[in-house]
BAFI-3210 file (N, C-alpha, C; in Angstrom, 3 decimals, decimal comma, padded with zeros to 6 digits):
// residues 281
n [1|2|3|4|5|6|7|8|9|10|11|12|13|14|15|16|17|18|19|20|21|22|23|24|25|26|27|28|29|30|31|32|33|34|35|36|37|38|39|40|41|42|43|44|45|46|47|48|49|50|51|52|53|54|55|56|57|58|59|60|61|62|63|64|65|66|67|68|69|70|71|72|73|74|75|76|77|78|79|80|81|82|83|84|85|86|87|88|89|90|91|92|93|94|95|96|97|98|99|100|101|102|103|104|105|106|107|108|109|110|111|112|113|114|115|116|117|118|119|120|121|122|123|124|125|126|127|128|129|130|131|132|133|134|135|136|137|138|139|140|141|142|143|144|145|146|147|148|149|150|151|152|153|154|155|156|157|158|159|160|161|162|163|164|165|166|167|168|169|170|171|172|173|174|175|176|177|178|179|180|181|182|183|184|185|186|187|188|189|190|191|192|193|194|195|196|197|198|199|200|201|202|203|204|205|206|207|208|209|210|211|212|213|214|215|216|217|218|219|220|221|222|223|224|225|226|227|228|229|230|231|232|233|234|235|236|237|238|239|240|241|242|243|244|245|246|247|248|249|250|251|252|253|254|255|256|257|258|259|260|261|262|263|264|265|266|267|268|269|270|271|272|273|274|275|276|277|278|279|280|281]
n.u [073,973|073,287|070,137|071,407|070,690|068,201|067,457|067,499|068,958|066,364|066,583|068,872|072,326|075,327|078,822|082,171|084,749|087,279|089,982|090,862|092,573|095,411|098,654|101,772|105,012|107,923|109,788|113,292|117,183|118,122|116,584|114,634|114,506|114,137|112,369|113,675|112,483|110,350|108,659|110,256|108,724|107,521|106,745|106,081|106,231|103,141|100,503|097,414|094,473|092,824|092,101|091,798|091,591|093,934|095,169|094,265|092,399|090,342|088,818|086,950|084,778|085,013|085,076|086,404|088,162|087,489|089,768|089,306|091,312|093,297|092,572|094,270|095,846|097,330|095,661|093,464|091,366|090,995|090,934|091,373|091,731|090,620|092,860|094,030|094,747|095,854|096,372|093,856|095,570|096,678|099,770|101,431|102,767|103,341|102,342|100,294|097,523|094,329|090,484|089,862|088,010|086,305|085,438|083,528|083,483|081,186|081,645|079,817|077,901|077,105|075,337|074,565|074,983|077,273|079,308|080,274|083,272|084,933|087,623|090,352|093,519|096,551|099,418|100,762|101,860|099,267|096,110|094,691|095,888|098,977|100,876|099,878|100,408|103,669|103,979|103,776|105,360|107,493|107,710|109,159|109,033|106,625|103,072|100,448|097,217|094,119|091,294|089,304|086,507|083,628|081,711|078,564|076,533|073,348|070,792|072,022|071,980|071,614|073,704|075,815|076,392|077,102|080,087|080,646|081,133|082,498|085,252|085,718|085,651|088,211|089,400|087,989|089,064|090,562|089,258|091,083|091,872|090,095|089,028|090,893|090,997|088,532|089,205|090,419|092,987|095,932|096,827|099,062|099,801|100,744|101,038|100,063|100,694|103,425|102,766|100,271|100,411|101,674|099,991|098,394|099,821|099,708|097,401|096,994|099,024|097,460|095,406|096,061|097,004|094,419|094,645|095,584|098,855|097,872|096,037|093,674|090,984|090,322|088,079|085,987|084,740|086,261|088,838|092,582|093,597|095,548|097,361|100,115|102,563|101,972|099,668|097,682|094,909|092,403|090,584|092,498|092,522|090,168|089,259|090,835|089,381|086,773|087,439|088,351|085,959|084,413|085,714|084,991|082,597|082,677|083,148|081,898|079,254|079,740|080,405|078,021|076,462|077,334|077,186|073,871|073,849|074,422|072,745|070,495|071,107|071,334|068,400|067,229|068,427|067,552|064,257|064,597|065,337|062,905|060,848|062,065|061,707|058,965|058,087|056,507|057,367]
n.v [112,074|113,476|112,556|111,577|113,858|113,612|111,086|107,419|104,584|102,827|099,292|098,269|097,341|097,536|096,743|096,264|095,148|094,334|093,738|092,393|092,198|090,436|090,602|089,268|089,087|087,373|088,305|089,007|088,828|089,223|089,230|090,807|092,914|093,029|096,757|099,379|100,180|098,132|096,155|093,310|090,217|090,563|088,993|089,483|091,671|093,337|093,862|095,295|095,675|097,160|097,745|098,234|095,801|094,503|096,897|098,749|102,404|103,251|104,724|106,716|105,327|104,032|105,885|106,462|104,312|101,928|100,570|098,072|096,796|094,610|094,638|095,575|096,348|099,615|102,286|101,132|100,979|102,345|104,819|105,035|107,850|107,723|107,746|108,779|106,318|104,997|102,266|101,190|101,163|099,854|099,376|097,184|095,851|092,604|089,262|087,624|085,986|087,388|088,456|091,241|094,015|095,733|098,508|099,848|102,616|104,576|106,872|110,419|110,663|108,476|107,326|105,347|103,378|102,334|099,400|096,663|093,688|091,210|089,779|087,009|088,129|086,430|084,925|082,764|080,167|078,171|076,040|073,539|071,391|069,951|070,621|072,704|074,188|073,947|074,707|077,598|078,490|077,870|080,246|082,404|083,138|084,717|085,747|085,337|086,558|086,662|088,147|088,058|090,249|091,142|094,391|095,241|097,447|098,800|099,332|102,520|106,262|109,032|110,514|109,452|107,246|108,303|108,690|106,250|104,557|106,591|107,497|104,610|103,138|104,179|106,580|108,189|107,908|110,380|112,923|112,941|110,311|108,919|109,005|108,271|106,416|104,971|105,832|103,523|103,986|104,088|104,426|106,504|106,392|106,477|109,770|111,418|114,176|115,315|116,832|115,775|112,827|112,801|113,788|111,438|109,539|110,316|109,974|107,345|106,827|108,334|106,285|103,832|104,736|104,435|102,154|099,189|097,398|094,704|095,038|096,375|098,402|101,666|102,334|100,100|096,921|094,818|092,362|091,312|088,963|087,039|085,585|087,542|088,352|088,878|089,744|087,856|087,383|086,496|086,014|083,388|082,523|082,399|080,099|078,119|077,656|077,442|074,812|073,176|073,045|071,720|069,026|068,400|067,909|065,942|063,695|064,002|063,225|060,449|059,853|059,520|057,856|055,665|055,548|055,610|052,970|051,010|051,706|050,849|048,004|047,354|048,025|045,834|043,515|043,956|043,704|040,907|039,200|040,204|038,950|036,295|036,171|035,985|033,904|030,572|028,650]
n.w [114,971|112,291|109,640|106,405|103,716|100,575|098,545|098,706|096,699|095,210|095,304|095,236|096,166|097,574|096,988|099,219|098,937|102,345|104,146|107,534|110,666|112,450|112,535|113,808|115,368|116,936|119,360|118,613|118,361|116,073|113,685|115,052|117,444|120,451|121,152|123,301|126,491|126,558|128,132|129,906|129,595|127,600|124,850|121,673|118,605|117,659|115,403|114,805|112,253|110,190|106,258|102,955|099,891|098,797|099,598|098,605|098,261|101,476|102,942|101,764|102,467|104,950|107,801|110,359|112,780|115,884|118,241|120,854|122,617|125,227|128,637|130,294|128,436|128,801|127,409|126,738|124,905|121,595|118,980|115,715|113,237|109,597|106,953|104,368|102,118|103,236|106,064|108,737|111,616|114,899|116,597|119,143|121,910|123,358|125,269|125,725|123,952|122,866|122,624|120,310|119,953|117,381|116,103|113,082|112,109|109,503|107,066|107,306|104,953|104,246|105,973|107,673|110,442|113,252|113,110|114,556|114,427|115,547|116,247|116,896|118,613|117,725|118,076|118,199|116,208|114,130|113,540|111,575|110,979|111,700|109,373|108,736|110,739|111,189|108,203|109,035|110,555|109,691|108,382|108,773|111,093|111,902|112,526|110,980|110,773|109,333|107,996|105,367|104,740|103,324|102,979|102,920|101,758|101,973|099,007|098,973|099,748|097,594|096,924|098,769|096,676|094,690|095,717|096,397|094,015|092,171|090,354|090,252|087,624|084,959|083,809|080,804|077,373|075,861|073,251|070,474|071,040|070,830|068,440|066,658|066,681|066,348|063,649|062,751|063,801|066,218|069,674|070,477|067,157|064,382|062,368|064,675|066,425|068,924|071,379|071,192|071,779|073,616|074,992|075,124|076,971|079,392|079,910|079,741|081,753|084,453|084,024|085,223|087,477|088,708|089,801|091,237|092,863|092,308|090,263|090,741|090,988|092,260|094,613|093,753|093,404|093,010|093,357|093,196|090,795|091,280|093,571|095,698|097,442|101,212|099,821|100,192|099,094|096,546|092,823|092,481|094,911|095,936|094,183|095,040|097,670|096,609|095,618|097,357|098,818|097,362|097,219|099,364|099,521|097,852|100,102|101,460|100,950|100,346|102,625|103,546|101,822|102,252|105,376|104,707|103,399|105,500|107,652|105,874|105,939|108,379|109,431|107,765|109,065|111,463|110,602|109,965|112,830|113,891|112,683|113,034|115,579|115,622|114,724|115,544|118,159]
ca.u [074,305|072,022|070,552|071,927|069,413|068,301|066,705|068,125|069,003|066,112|066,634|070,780|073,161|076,741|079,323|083,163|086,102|087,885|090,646|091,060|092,982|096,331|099,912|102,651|106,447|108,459|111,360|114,700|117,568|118,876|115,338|113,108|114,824|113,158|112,572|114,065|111,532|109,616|108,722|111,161|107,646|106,727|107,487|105,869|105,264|102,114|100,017|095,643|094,515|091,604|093,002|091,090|091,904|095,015|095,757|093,860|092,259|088,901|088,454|085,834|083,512|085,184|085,859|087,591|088,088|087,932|090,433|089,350|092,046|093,072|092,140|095,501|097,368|097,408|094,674|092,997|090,139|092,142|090,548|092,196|091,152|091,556|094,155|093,854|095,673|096,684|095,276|093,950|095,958|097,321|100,688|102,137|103,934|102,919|102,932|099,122|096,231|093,091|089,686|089,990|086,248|087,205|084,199|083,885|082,125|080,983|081,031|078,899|076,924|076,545|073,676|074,983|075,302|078,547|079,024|081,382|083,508|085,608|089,079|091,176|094,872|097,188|100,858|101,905|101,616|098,063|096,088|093,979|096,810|100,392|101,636|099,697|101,325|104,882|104,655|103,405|106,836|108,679|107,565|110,162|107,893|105,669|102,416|099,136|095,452|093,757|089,830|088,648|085,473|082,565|081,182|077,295|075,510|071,894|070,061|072,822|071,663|072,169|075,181|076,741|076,354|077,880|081,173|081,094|081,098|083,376|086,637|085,788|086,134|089,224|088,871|087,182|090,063|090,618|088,187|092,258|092,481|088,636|088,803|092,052|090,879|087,441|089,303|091,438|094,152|095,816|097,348|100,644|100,322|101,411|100,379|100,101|101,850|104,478|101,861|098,932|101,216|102,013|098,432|097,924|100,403|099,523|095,977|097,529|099,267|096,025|094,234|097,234|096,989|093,174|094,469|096,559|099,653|097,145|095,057|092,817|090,581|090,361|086,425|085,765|084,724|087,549|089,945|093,199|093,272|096,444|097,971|101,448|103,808|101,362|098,093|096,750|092,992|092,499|090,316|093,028|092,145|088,671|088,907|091,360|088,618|085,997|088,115|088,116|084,214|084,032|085,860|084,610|081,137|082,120|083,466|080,236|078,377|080,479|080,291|076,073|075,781|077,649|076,204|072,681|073,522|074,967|071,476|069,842|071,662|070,718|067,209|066,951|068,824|066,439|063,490|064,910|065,657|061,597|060,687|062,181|061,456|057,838|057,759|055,991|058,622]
ca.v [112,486|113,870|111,686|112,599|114,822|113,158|109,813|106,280|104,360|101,618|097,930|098,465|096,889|097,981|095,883|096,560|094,183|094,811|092,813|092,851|091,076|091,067|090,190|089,060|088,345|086,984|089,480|088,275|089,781|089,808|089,718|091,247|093,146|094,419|098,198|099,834|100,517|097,464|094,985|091,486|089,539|090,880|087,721|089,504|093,038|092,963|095,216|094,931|096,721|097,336|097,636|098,261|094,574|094,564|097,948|100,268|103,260|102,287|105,926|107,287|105,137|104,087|107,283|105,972|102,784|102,152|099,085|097,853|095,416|093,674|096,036|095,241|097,161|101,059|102,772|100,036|101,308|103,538|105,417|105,663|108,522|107,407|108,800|108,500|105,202|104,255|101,331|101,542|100,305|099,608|098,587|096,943|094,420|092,051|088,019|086,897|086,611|087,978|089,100|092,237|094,338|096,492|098,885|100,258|104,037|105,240|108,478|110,766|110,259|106,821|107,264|104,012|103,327|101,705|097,987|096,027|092,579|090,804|088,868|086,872|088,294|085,359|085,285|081,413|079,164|078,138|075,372|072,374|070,016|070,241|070,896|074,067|074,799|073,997|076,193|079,220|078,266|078,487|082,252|083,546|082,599|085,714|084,918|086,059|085,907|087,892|088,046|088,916|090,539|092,578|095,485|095,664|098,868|098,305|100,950|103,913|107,380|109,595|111,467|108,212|106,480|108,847|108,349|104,981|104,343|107,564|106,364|103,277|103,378|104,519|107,907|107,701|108,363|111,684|112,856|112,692|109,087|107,881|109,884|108,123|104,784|104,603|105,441|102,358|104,217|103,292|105,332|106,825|105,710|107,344|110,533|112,096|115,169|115,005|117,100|114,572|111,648|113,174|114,045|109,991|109,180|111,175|109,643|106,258|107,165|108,158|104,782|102,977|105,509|104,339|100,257|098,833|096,952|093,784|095,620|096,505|099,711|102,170|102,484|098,903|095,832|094,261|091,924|090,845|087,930|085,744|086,015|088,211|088,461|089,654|089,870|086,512|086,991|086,922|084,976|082,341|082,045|082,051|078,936|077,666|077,508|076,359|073,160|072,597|072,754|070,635|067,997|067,988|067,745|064,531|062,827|063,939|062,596|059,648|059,071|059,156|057,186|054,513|055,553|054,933|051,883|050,938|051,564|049,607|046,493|046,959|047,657|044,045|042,429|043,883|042,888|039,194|038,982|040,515|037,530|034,834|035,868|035,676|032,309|029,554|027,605]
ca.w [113,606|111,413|108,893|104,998|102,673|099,197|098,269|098,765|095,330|095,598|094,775|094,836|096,808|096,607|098,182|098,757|100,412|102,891|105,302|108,926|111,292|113,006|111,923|114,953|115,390|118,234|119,083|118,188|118,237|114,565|113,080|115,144|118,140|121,119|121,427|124,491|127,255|126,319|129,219|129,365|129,640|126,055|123,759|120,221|118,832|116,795|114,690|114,845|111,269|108,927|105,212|101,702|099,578|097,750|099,724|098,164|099,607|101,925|103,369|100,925|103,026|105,759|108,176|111,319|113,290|116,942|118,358|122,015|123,281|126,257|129,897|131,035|128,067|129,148|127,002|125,837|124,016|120,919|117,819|114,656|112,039|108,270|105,993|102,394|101,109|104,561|106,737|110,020|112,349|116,247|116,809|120,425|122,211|124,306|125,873|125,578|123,104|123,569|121,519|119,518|119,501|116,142|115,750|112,616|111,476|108,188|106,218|107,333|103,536|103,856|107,363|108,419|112,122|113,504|113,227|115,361|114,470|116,524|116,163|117,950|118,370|117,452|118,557|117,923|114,876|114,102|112,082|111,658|110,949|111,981|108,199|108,203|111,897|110,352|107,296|109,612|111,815|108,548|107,466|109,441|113,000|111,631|112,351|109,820|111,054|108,145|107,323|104,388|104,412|102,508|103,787|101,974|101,475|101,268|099,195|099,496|099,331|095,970|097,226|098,708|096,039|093,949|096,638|096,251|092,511|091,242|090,285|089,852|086,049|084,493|082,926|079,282|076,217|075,162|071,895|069,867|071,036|070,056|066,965|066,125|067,556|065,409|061,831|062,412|064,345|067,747|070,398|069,953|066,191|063,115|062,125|065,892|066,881|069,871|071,749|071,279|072,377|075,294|076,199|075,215|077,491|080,564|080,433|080,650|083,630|084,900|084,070|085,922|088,954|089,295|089,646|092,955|091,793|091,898|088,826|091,361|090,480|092,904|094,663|092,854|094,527|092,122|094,190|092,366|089,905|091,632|095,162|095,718|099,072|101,368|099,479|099,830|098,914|095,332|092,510|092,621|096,543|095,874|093,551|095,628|098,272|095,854|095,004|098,788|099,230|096,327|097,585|100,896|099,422|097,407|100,493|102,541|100,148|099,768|103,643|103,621|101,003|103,477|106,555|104,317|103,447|106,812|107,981|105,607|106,300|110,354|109,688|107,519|110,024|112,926|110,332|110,253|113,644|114,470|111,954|113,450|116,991|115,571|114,397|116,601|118,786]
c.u [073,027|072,072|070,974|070,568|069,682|067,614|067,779|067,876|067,942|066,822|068,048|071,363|074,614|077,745|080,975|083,721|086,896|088,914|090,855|091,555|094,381|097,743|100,827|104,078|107,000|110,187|112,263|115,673|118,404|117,418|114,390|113,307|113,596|113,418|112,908|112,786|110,470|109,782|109,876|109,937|107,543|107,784|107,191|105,758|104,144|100,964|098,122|095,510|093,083|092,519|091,858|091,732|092,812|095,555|095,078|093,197|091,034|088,329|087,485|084,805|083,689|086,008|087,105|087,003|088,480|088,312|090,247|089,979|091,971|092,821|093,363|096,465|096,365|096,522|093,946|091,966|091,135|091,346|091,448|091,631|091,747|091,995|094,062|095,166|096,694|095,839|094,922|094,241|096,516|098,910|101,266|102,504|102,867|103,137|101,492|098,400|094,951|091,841|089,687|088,791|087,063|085,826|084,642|082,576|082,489|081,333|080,311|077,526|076,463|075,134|074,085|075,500|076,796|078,437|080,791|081,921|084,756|086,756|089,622|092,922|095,843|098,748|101,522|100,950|099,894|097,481|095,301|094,644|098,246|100,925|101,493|100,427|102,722|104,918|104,031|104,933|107,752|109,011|108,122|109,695|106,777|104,052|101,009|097,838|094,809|092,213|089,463|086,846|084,399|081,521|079,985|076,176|074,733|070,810|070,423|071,647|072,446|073,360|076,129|077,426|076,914|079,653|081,644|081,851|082,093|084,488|086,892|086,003|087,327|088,624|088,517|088,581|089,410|089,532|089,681|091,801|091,045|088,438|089,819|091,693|090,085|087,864|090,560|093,032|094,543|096,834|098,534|100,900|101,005|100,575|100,376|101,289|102,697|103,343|100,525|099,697|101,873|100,779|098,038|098,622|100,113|098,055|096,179|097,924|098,402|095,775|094,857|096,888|095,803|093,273|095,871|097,969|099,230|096,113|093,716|092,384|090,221|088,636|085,646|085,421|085,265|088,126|091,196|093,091|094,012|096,696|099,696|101,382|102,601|100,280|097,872|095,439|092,794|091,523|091,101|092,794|090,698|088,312|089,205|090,457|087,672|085,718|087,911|087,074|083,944|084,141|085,977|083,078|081,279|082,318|082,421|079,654|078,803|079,929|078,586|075,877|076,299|077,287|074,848|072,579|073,795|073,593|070,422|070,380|070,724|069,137|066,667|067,218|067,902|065,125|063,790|065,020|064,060|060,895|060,381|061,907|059,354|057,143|057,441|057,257|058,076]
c.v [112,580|112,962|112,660|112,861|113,257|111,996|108,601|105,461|102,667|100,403|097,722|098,177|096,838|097,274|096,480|096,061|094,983|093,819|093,178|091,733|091,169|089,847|089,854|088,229|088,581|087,969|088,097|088,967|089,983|089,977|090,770|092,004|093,761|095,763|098,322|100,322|099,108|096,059|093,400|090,605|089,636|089,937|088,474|090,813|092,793|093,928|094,229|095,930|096,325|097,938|097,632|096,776|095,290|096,332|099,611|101,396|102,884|103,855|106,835|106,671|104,557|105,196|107,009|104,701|102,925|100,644|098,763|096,503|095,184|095,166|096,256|096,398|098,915|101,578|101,873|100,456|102,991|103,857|106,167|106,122|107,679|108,330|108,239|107,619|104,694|103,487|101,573|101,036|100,692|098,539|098,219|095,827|093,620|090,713|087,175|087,020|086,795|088,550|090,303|092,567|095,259|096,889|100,006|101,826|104,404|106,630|108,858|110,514|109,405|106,513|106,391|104,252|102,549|100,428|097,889|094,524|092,391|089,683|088,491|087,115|086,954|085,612|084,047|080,578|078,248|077,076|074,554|071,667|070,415|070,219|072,188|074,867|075,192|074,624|077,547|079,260|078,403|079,699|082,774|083,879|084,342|084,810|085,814|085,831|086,674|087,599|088,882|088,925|091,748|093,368|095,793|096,858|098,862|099,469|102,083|104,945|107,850|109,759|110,150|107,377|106,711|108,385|106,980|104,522|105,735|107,264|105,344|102,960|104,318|105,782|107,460|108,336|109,519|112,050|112,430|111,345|108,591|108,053|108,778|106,306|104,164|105,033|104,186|102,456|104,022|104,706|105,292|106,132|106,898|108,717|111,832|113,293|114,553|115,400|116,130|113,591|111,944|113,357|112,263|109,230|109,510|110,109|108,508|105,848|107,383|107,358|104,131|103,552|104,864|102,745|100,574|098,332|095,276|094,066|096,118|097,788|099,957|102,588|101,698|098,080|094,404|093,615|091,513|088,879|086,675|086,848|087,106|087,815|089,473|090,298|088,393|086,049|087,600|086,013|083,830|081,935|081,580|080,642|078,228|076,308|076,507|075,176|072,336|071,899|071,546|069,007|067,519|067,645|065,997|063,466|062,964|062,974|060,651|058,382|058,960|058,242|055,739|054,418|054,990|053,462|050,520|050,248|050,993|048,095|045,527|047,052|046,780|043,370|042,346|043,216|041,293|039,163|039,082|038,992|036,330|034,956|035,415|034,313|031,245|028,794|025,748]
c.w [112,780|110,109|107,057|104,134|101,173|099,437|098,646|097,230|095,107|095,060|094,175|095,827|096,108|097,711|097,666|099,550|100,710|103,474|106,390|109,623|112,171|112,559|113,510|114,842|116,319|118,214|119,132|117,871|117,017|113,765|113,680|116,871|119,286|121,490|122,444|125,149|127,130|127,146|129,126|129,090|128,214|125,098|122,250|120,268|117,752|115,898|114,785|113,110|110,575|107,827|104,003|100,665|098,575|098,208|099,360|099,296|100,204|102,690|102,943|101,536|104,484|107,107|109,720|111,659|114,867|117,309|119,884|122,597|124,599|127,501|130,275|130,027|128,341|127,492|126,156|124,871|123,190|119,335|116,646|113,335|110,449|108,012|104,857|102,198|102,421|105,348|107,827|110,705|113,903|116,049|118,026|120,193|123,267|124,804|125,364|124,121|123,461|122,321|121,113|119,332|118,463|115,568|114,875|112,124|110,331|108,038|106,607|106,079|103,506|104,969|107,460|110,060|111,992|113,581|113,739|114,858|115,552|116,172|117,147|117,363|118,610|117,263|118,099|116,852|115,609|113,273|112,245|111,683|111,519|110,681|108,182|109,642|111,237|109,612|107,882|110,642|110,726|108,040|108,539|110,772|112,905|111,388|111,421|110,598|110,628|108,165|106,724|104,408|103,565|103,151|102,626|102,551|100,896|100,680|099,325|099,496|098,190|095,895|097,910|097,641|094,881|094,308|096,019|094,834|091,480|091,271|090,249|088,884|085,443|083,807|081,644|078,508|076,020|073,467|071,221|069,912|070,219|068,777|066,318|065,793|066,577|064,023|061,973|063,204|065,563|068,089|070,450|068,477|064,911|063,128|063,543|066,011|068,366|070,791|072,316|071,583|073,647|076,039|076,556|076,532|079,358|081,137|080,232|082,284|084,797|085,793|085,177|087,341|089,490|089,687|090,854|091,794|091,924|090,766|089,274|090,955|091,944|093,419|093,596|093,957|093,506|093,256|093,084|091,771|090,345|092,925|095,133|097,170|099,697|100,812|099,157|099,489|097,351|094,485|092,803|094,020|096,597|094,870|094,359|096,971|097,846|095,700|096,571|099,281|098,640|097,060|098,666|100,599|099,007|098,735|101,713|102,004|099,841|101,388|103,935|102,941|101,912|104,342|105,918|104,322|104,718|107,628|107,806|105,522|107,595|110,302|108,914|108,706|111,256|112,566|110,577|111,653|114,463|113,866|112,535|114,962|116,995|115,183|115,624|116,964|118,420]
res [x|x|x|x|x|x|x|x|x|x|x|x|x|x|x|x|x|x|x|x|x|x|x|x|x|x|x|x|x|x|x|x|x|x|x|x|x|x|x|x|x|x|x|x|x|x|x|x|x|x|x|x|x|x|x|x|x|x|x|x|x|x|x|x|x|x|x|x|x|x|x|x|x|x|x|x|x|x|x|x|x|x|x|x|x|x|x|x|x|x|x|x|x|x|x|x|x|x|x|x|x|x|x|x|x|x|x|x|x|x|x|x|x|x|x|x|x|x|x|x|x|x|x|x|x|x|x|x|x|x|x|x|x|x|x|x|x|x|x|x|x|x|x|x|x|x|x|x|x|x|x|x|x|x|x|x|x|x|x|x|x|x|x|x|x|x|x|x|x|x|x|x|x|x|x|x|x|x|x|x|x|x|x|x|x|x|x|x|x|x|x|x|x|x|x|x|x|x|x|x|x|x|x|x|x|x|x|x|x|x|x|x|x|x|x|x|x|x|x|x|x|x|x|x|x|x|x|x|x|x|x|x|x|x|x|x|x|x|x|x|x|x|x|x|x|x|x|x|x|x|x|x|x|x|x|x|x|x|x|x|x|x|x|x|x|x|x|x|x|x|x|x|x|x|x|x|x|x|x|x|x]
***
């Protein structure tokens, strides 16, 4: 591939989340039936996916995705084109889990080479403790294994960088509305024709069109503000986290300061003990 014409935007780094990972549920036959043709062995069907955060679209810079699963399932290595406001995904069945290579390619605009991550596909309840097992056995035996990550673009080019960043901002108000806005007046207020309140209205609709239904702006590196059904990565996750670190730091800190003094106990006691072995009999 040829590389893209134009300059690169120095001393700019543009970053934009993404999620990836794979979802899985155990057939059943009032929830979760199995399809016809589909092996008896096959305990789950399961989906692999790349996804823009909170849904949005990720195709303006991400152009396709290639999913290389297990050797065993029939075309294992599978390439899926994007589609505007759709995720990229693999869906099958199967019995095992196994690592997921999930190599991803740019836009031609962006000159970026292909980068590869790697997942593991997860079929049965998961966790550090058995509480967090149990409430993954409660969600309806559906199992989640999500990673959120950021995809950083070091330095775009002009014309990328244009890509990246257009639509990210809500369209600007109409001259009517700013005109209206800066003598004290508000949108759809007095005075307005039917006409001009319909144009006001339209370019609401717009603004709204350019946001997820987490308030997310569209070609933003915005995430939503609280969690919903199925978008679990949000500020409120990211504090969430925070609070975690926190109070894993105080009880690090908590356990050194005991281990320290631990240590200085034993190396008195080894002094006294060097001491008295030095004393004349």
């Amino acid at each position: 591939m040829a590389p893209p014409s134009g300059k690169r935007v120095k001393g700019l780094q543009i970053f934009r989340p993404f999620v990836y990972g794979t979802t899985a549920l155990p057939f059943d036959d009032k929830t979760n039936p199995r399809p016809d043709g589909i092996p008896d062995d096959h305990t789950h069907s399961w989906t692999v996916f790349v996804k823009g955060i909170d849904d949005v679209d990720i195709t303006y810079w991400l152009r396709r995705v290639q999913f290389k699963l297990h050797e065993s399932i029939p075309n294992h290595v599978r390439m899926v084109e994007g589609e505007k406001g759709k995720p990229f995904a693999i869906h099958e069945t199967g019995w095992g889990e196994f690592e997921i290579a999930i190599k991803l390619y740019y836009v031609p605009e962006s000159g970026e080479k292909p980068q590869t991550v790697y997942h593991h596909l997860r079929l049965h309840p998961y966790g550090r403790t058995d509480e967090e097992k149990e409430t993954m056995r409660l969600n309806g035996g559906e199992v989640i294994s999500w990673v959120y990550e950021e995809q950083i673009f070091n330095e775009p080019y002009d014309a990328f960088y244009d890509i990246l960043t257009s639509g990210a901002v809500p369209p600007p108000p109409s001259k009517t509305t700013t005109a209206s806005s800066s003598s004290g007046g508000t949108t759809g207020g007095k005075g307005k024709s039917a006409k001009e309140k319909e144009k006001d209205k339209k370019e609401q609709q717009q603004m709204l069109l350019h946001r997820s239904e987490g308030g997310v702006l569209e070609r933003s590196a915005m995430i939503p503000l609280t969690n919903r059904p199925g978008q679990p990565f949000s500020r409120e996750t990211e504090q969430v986290e925070v609070k975690k670190l926190k109070d894993a730091l105080v009880k690090v800190e908590e356990l050194s300061r005991k281990v320290t003094e631990d240590l200085k106990r034993k190396e008195q006691r080894l002094a006294d003990l060097k001491a008295d072995a030095a004393k004349p009999v």
